[in-house]
N, C-alpha and C positions, 0 to 999 in steps of 0.2 A: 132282541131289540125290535124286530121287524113284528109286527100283527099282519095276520091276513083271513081276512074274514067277508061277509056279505058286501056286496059294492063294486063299484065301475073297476075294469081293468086295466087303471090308468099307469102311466109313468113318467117320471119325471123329477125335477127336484123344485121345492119351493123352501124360498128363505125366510124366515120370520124375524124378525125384532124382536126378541124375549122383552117382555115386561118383566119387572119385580114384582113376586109374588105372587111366581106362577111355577109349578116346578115342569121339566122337560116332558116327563110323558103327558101332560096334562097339553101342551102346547101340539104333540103329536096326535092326542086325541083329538084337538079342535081339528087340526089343518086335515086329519083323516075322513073328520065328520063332513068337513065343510067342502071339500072335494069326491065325497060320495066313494072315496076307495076303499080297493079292496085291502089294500096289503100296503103298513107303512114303518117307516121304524125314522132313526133320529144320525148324526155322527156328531156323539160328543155331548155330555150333559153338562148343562149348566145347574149349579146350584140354585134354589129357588131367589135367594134378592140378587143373583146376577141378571145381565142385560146381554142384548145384544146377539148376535149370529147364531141362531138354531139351523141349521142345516136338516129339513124334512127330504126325506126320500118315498115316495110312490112309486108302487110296482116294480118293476125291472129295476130302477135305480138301487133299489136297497142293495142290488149285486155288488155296488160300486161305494158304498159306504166306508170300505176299509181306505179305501184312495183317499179319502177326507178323514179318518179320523185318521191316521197317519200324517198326513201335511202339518204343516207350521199357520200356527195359529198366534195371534195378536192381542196382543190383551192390553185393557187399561184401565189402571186400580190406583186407588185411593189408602194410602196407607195411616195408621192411627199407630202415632206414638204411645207410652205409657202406660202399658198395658196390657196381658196377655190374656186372651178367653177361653175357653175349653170350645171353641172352634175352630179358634181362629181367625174367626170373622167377628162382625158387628152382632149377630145374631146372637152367640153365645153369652155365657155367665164370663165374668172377668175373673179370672184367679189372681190377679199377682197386678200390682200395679206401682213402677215407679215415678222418681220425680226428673230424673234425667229427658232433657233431649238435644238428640243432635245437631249440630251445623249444618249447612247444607253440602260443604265440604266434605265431611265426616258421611254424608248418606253418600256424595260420588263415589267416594274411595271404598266403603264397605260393599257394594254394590260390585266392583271387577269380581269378588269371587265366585260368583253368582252368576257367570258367564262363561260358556264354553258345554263340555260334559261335567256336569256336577253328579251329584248323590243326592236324592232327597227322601224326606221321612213323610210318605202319606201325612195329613191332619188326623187324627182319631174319628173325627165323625167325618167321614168318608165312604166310599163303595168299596175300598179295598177288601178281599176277602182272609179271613184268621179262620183257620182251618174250618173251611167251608160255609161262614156265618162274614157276613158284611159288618165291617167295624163302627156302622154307624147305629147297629143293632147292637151290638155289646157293648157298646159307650152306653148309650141308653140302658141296657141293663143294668149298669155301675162297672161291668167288670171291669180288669187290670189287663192290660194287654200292651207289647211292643207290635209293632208295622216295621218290617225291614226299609234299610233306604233302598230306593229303584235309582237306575241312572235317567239321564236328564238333558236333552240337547237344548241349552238357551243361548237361542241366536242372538239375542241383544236384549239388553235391562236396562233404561237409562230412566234416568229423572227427567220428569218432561217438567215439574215446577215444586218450589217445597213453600207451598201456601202459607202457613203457619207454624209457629214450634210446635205442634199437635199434628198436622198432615204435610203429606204428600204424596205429590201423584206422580207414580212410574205406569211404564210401556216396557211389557217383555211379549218378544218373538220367542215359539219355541216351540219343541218337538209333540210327539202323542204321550199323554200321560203324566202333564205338568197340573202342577199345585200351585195356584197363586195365593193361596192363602199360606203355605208352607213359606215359598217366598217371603211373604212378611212376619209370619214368626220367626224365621230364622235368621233376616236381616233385623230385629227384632233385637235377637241376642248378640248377634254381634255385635251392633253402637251398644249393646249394655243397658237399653231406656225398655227392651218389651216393647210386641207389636202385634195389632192385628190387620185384616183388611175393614176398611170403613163402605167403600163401594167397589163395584167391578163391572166393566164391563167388553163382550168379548170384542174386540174391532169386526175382523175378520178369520176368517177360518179358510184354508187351502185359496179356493180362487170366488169363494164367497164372504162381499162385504155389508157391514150394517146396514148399508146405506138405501142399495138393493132388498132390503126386508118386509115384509108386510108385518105389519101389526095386527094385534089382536082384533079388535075394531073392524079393521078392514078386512077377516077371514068373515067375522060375523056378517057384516053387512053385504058383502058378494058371493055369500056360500051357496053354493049349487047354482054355479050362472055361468055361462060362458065369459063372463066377465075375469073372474079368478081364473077360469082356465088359462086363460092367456097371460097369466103371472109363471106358468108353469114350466120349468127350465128344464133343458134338454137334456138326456141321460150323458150325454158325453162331457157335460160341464162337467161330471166326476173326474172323470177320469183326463183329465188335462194334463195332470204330469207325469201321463205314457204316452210315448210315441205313437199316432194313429197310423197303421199301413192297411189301403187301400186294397180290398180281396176282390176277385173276381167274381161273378157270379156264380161258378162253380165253385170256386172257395170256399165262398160264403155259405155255401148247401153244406159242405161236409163240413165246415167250423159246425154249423147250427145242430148239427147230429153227432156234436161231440168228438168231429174226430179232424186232424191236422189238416188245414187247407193252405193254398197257396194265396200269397199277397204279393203285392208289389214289390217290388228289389226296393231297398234305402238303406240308411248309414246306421241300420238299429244295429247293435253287436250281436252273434251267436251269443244265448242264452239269456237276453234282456227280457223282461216282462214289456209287453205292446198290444195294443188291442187294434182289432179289425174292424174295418166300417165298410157298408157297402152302400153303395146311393146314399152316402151323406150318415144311415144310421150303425149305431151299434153291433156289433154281430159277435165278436167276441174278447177277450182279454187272454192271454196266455205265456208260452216262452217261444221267443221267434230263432227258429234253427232253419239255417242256408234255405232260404225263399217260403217255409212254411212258418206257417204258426200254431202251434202245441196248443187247442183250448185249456185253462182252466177254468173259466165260467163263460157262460155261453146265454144270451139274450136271445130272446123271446119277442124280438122286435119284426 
């Protein structure tokens, strides 16, 4: 995910606003270009007509990317009765189209199973990989292929409005690895009417939201100015849901060289994942055992 090539040794996290009709890497390459770094990668692709929270990491932060794409993410989507497409979304061919649609009752109530730990079945044009080949490439081939179901933590799925007998729009919370478009083919089959997504877009992702975003626009117009710089968010925003413990200056030396230092006494368990900070910065992430902490990734701050 991460590039690192010619350019500033910067770090940090910057959030973008996905436009429609942009796909993820393309959105990393801009904020890459337009902050002169060396080294960047992404947590978490948005499809190309989705919206909303791209999470850019620079330099050191990319250490911390698994801490976001792991967190719970917020979505909110636009569902299209009538109709099933070989995407799933709006973008594909329609296969299958009926004349049923549901109540708004009828979406409450099919909607409970769709919450908790479920199963879900990848879409076919997806990143999922079929022995060693991305199933959005052997879709486009023509081939025939199954995607097993993965499990599925969704924190909450509710109807936020049912617009018309043709749309509506739900908000799901939910773990790494969800499928909003799965979601709506599979709520799809079950009212019996077929369904894909019509629009999407992400709220927030871990402890970053839309709102906070730069848009594309605004990477262009401030690129390479101390102006963007000061958009640029600090490595520890990643990592917000570890506990930080406090290392001493000698800690801090033997975390940095890879090897267990002492922190501060706190209420973190034997064996919890925690990261260390020293004068405010990053210094390492690891498993905190009685007063030390075990690096497993170690900044460069």
């Amino acid at each position: 995910m991460a590039k690192k090539g010619k350019g500033r040794n910067i770090s940090g996290w910057v959030i973008v606003d996905k436009p429609a009709g942009v796909n993820s890497t393309a959105v990393v390459g801009k904020v890459r270009w337009a902050f002169d770094a060396a080294k960047a990668g992404h947590a978490g692709t948005l499809d190309p007509a989705a919206t909303g929270v791209l999470a850019v990491a620079l330099g050191e932060a990319t250490k911390t990317i698994p801490y976001i794409t792991d967190a719970l993410k917020c979505y909110r989507f636009t569902v299209r009765f009538g109709a099933s497409t070989n995407t799933d979304d709006a973008e594909g061919t329609v296969l299958e189209s009926r004349p049923q649609r549901p109540t708004t009752e009828q979406i409450t109530t099919a909607l409970a199973p769709f919450r908790g730990d479920i199963m879900q079945v990848p879409p076919q044009v997806s990143a999922v990989k079929i022995d060693g080949e991305r199933a959005y490439d052997l879709a486009r081939e023509g081939s025939t292929f199954e995607i097993a179901a993965r499990p599925l933590w969704v924190e909450s799925l509710e109807l936020i409005a049912h617009l018309d007998a043709d749309h509506a729009v739900l908000e799901m919370v939910c773990g790494k690895g969800g499928y909003v478009r799965s979601i709506a083919r599979d709520l799809g089959l079950a009212l019996g009417c077929l369904a894909h997504v019509a629009t999407l877009r992400r709220v927030w992702s871990g402890p970053f939201d839309a709102e906070m975003g730069l848009s594309m626009e605004q990477l262009q117009d401030m690129a390479r100015t101390p102006e963007l710089d000061a958009h640029l968010r600090p490595i520890a925003e990643g990592l917000r849901d570890l506990p930080e413990l406090p290392a001493s200056a000698q800690g801090a030396q033997k975390l940095r060289n890879g090897n267990p230092g002492m922190v501060m006494s706190s209420d973190v368990d034997y064996g919890d994942e925690a990261w260390a900070s020293y004068q405010g910065q990053p210094v390492a992430v690891g498993i905190y055992k009685a007063g030390e902490l075990h690096p497993t990734r170690v900044f460069n701050t």
